[in-house]
Backbone as CSV, one residue per row, in Angstrom:
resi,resn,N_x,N_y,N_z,CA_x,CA_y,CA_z,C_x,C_y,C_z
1,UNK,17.046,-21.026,-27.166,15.647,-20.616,-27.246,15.120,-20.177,-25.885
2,UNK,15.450,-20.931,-25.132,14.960,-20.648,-23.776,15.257,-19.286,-22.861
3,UNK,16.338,-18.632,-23.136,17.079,-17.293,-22.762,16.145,-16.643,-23.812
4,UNK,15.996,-16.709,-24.999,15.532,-15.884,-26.060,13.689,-15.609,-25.391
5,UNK,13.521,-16.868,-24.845,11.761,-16.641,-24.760,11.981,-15.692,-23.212
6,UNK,12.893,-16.046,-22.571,12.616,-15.232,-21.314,12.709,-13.810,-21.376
7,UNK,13.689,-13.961,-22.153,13.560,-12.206,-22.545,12.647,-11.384,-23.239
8,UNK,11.769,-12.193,-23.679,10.998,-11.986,-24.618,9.682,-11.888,-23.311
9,UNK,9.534,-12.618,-22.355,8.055,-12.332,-21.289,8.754,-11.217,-20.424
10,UNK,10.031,-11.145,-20.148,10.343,-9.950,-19.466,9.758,-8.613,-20.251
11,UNK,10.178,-8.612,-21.754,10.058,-7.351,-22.594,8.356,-7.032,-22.434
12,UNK,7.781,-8.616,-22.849,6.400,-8.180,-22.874,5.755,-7.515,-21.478
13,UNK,6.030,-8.013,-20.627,5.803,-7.422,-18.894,6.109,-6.286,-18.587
14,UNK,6.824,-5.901,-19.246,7.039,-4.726,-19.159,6.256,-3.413,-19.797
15,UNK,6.402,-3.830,-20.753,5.363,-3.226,-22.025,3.490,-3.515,-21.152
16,UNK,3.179,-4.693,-20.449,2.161,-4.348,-19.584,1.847,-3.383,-18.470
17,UNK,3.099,-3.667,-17.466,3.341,-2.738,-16.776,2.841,-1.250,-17.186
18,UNK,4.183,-0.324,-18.091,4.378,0.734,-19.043,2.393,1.304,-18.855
19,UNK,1.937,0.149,-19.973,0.555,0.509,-20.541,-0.508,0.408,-19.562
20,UNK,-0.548,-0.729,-18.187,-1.424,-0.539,-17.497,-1.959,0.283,-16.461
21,UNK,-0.095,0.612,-16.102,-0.381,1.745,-14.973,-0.566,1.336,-13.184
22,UNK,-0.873,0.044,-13.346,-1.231,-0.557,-11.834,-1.078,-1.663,-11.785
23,UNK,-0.560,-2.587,-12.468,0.127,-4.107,-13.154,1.172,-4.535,-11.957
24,UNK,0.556,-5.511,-11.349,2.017,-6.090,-10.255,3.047,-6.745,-11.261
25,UNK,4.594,-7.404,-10.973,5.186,-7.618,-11.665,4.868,-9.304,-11.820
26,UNK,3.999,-9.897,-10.950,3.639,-10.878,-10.905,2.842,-11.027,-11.983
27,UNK,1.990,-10.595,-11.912,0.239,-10.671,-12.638,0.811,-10.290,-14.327
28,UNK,1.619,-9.331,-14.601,2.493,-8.817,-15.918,3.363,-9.887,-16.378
29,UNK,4.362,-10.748,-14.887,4.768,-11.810,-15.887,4.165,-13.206,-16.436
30,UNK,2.673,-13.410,-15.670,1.798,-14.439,-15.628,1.463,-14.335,-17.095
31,UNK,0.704,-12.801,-17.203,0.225,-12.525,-18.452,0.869,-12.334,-19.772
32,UNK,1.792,-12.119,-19.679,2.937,-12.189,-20.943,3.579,-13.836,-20.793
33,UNK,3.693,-14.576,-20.126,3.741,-15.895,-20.098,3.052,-16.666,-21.199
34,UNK,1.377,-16.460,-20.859,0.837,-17.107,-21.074,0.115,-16.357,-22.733
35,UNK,0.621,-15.677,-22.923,0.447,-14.539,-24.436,1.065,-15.480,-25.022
36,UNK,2.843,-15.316,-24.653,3.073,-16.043,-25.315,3.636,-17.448,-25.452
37,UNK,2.557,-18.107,-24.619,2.869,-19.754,-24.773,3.474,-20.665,-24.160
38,UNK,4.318,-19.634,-22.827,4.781,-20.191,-21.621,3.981,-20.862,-20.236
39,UNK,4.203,-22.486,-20.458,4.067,-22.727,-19.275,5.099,-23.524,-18.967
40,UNK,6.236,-23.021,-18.824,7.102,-24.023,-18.340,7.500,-22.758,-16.795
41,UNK,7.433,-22.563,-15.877,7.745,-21.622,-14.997,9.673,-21.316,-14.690
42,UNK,10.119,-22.423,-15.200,11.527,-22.208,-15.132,11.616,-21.102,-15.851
43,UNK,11.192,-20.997,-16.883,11.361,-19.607,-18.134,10.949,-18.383,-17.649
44,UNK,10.491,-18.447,-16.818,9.876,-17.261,-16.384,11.033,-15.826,-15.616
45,UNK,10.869,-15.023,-16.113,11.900,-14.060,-15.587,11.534,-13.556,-14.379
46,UNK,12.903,-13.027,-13.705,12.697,-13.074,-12.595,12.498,-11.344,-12.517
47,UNK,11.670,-10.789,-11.349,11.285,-9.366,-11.402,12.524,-8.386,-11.718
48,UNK,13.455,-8.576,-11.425,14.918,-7.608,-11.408,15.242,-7.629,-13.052
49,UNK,14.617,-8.688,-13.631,14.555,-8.687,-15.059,13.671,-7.846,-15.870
50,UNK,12.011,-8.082,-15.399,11.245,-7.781,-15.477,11.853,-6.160,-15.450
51,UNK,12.236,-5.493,-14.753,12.312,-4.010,-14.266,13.657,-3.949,-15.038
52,UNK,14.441,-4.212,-15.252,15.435,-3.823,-16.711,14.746,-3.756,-17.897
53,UNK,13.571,-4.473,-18.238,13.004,-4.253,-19.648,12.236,-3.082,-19.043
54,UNK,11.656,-2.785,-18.134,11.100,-1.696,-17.979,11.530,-0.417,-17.984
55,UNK,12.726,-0.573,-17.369,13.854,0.714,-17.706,13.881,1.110,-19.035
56,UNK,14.408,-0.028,-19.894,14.689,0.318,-21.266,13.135,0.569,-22.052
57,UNK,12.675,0.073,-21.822,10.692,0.279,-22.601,10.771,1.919,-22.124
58,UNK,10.878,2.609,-21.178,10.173,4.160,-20.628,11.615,4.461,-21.221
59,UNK,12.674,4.319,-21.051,13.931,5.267,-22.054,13.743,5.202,-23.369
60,UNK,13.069,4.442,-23.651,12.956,4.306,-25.134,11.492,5.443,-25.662
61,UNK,10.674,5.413,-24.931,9.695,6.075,-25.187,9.477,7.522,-24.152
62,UNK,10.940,7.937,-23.473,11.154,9.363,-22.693,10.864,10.406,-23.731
63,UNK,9.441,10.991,-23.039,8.691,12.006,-23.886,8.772,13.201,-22.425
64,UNK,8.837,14.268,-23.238,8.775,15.793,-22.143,7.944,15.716,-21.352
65,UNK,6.643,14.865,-21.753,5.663,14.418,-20.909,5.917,13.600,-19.799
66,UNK,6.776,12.329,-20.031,7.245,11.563,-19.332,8.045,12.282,-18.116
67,UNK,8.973,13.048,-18.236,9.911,13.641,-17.817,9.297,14.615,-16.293
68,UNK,8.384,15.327,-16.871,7.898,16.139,-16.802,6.575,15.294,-15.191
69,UNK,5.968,14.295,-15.524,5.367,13.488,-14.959,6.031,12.955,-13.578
70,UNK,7.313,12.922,-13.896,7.936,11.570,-13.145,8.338,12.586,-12.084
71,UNK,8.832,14.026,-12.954,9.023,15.307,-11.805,8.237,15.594,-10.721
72,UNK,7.244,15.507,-11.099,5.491,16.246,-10.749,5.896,15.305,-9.277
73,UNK,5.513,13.539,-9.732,5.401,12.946,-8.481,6.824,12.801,-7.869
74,UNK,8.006,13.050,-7.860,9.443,13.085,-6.704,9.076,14.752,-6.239
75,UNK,8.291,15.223,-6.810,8.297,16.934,-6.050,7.108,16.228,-4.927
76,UNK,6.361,15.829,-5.616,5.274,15.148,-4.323,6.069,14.626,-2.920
77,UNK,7.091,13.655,-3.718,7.494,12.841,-2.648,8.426,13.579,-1.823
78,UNK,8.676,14.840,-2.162,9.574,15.527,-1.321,9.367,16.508,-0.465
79,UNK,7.412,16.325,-1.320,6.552,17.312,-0.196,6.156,16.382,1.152
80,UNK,6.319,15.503,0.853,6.075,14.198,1.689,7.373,14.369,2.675
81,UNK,8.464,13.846,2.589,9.468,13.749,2.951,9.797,15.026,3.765
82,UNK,9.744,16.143,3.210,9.883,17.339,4.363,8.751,17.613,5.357
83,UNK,7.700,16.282,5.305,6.929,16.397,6.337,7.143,15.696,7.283
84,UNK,7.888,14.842,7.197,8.151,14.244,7.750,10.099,13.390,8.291
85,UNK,10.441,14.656,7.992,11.984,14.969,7.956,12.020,14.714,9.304
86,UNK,11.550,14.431,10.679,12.095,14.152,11.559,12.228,12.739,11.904
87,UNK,11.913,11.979,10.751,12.080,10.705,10.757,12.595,9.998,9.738
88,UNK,13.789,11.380,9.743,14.630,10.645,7.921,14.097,9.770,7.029
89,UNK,13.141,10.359,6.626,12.940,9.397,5.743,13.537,9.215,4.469
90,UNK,13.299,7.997,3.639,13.730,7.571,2.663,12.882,7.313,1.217
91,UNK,13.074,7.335,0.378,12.279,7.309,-0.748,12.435,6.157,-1.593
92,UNK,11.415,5.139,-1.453,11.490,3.764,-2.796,10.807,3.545,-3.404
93,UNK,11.187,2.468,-4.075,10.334,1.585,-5.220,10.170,2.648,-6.315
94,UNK,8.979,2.837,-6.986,9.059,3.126,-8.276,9.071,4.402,-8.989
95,UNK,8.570,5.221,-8.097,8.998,6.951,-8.107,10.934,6.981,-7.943
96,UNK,11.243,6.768,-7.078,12.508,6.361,-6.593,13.232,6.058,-8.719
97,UNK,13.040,4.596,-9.016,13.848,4.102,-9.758,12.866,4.335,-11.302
98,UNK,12.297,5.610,-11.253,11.832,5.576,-12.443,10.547,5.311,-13.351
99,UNK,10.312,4.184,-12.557,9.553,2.935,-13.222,8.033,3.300,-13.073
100,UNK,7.849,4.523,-12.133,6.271,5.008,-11.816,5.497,4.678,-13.311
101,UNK,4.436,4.562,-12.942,3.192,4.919,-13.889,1.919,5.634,-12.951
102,UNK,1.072,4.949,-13.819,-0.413,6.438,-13.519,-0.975,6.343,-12.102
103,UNK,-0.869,5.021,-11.354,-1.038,4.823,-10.112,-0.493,4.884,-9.029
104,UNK,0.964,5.183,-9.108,2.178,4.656,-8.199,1.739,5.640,-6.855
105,UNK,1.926,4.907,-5.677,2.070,5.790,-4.673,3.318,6.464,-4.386
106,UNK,3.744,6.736,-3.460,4.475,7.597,-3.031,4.727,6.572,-2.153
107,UNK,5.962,5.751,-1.701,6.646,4.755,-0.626,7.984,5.510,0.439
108,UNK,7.855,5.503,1.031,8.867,6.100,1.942,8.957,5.217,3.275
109,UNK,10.187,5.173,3.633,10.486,4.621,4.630,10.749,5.824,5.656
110,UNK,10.234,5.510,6.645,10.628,6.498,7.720,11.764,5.476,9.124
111,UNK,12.007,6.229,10.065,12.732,5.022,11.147,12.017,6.176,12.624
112,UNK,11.442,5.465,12.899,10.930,6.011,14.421,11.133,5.289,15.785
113,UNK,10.815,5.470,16.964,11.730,4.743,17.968,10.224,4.126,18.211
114,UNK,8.861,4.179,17.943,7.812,3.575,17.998,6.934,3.962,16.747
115,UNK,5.746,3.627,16.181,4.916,3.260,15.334,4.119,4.830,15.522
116,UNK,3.533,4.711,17.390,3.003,5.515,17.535,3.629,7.329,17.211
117,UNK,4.839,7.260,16.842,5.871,8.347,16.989,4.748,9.478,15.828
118,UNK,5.233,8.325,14.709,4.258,9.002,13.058,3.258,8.704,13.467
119,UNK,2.215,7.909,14.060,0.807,8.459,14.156,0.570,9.700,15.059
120,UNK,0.842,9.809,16.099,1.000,10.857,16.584,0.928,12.210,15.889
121,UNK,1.847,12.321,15.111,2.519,13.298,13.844,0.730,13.464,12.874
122,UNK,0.546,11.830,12.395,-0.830,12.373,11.352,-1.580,12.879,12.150
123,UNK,-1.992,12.504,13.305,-3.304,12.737,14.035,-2.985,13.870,14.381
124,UNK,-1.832,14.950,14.849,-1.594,16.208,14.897,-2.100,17.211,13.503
125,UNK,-1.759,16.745,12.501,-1.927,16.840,11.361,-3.467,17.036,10.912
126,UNK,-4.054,16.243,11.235,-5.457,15.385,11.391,-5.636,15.159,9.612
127,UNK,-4.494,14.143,9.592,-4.554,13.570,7.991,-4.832,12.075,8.772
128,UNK,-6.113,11.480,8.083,-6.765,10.145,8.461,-6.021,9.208,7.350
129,UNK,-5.515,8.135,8.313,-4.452,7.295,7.959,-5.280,5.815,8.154
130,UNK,-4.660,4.945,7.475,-4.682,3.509,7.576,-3.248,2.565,7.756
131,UNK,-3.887,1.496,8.089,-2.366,0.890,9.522,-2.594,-0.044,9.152
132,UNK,-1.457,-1.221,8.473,-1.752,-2.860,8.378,-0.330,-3.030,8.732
133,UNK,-0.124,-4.478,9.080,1.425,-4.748,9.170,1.671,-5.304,8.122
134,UNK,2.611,-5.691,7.362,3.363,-6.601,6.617,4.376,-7.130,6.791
135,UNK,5.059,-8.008,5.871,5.932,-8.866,5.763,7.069,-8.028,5.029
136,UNK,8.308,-8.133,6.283,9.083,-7.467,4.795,10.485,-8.326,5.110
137,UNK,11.341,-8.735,3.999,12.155,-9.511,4.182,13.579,-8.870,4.207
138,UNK,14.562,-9.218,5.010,15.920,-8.804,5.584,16.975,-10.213,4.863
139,UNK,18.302,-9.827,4.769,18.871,-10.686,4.804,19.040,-11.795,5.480
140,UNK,19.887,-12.920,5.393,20.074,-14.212,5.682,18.465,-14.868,6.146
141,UNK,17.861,-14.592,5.175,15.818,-15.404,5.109,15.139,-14.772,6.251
142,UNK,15.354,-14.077,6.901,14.739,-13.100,7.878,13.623,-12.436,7.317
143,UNK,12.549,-12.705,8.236,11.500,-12.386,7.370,10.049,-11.620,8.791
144,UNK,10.254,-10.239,8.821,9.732,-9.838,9.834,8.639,-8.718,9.972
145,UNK,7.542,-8.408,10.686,6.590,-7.694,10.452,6.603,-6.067,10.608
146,UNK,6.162,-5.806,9.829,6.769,-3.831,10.334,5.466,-3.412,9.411
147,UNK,5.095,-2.281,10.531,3.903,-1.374,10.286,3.933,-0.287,8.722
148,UNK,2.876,-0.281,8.056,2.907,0.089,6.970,1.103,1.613,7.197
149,UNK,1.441,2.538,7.036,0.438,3.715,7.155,0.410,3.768,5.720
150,UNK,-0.910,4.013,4.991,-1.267,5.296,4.338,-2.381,6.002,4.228
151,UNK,-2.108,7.007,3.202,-3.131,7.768,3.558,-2.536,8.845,2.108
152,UNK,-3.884,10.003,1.780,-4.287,10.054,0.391,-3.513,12.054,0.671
153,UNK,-3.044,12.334,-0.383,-2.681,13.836,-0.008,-3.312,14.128,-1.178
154,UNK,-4.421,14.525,-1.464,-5.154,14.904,-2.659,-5.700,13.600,-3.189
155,UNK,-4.923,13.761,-4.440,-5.316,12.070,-5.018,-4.431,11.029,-4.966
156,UNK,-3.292,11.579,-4.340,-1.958,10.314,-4.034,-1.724,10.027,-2.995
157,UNK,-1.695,8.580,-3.255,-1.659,7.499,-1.877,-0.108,8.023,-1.403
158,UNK,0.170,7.915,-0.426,1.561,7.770,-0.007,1.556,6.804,0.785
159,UNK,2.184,5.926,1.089,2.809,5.061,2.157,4.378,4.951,2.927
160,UNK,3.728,4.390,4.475,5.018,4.833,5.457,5.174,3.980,5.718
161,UNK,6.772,2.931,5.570,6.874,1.790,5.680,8.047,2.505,7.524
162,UNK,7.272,2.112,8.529,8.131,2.196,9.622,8.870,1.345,10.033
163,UNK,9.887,1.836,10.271,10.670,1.047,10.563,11.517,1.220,11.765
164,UNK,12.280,0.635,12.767,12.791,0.819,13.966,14.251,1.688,13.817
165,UNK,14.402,2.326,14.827,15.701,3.063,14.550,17.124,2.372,14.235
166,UNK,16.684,1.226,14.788,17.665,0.070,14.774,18.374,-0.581,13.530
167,UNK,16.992,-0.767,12.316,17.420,-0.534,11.047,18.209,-0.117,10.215
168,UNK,18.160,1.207,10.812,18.827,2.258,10.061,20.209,1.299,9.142
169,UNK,20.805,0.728,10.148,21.948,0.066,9.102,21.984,-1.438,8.564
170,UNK,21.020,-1.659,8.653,19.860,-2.837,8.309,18.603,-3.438,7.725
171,UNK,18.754,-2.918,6.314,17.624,-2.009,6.022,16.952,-3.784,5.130
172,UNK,15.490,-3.487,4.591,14.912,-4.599,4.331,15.412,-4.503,2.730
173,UNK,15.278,-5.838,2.379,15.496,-5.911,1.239,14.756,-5.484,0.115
174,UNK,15.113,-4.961,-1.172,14.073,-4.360,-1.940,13.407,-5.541,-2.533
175,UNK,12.048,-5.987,-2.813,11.306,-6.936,-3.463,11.802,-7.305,-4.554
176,UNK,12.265,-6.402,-5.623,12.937,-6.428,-7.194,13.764,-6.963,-7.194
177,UNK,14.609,-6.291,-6.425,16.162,-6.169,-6.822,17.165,-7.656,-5.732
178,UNK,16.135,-7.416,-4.798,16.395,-9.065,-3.251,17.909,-8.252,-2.640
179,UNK,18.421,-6.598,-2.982,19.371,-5.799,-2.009,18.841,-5.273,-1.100
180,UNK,19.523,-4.610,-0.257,19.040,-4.287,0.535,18.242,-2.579,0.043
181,UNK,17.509,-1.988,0.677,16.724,-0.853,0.141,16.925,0.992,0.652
182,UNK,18.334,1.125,-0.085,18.740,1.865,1.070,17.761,3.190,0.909
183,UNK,17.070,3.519,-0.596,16.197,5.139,-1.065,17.345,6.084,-0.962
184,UNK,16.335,7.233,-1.292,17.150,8.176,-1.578,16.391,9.141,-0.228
185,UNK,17.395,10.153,0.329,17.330,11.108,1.083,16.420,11.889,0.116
186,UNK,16.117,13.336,1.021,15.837,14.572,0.412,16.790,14.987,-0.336
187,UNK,18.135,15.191,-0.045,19.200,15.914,-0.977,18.721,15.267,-2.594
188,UNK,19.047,13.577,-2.158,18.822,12.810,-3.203,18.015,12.922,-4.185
189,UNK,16.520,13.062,-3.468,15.462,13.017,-4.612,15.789,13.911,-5.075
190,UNK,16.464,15.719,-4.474,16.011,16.936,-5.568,17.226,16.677,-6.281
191,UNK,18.642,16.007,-6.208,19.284,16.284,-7.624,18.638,15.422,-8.257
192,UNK,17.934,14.329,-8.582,17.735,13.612,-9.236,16.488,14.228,-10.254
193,UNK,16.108,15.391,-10.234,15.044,15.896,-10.847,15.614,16.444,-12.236
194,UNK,15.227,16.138,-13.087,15.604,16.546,-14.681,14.716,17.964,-15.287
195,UNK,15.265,18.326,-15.602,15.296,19.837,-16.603,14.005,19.197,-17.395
196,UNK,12.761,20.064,-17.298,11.488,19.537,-18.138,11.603,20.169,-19.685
């Protein structure tokens, strides 16, 4: 029973996710938890779960629309990315693996030899940016602060997770998945674009 119910708050979390559009995977598995009748937290699936029912929920319901959508924003992210091609960047999270909905930003990792490298770059630009640090976690429990920009290109957020050049073969772990986060290049994102 207990495998049966977990799969069952993963499916539903997902199906929140799918429908809300801006649903953390937290707050989606709280709420399908407690739908249906879970409070034991051992039962609770873990996000890498969570995002397999999500895979299968949007393959199951891949409409021309869908397709067509998911295109729209990796062409974004690649308008992004060739702006910023001198700082190889990389492409993640949910544009990346699919999983976008109606809110998703645009996440990219860039690697610069300072912070100031890409501000520099917006303020040339004179695209007005915002700067917080976060927490982002590395292997063996390493757990370290790195500068996070964004800023709006029309109506989509993009964010620049910077990172040191040093990285490059050291990359932080993805939140979902707890691997490491390697994205996809430019080459990457454009084969990955499907026939609408």
């Amino acid at each position: 029973m207990s495998r049966e119910l977990r799969q069952r708050i993963a499916v539903s979390a997902a199906q929140l996710i799918a429908e809300s559009g801006d649903l953390s995977y937290s707050k989606a598995r709280e709420k399908a938890a407690k739908h249906l009748g879970c409070n034991d937290r051992r039962q609770l699936p873990e996000n890498s779960e969570i995002e397999a029912a999500l895979h299968e929920h949007l393959q199951l319901f891949k409409s021309p629309e869908r397709i067509s959508y998911l295109n729209d924003l990796r062409n974004n992210a690649l308008s992004a990315m060739r702006s910023f091609d001198q700082f190889q960047p990389h492409l993640i999270g949910p544009i990346l693996t699919g999983t976008a909905s109606l809110n998703t930003p645009i996440s990219l990792i860039l690697f610069a030899d300072t912070v100031e490298a890409v501000v520099m770059e917006l303020m040339e630009r004179k695209i007005p940016w915002r700067q917080k640090d976060i927490s982002v976690d590395y292997s063996k429990q390493k757990r370290v602060r790195r500068s996070l920009l964004t800023f709006f290109a029309g109506d989509i957020q993009v964010e620049l997770l910077i990172l040191p050049l040093t990285d490059q073969h050291n990359l932080p772990l993805d939140p979902i998945q707890g691997r490491p986060q390697k994205g996809a290049s430019i080459s990457k994102v454009q084969a990955m674009m499907e026939p609408d």
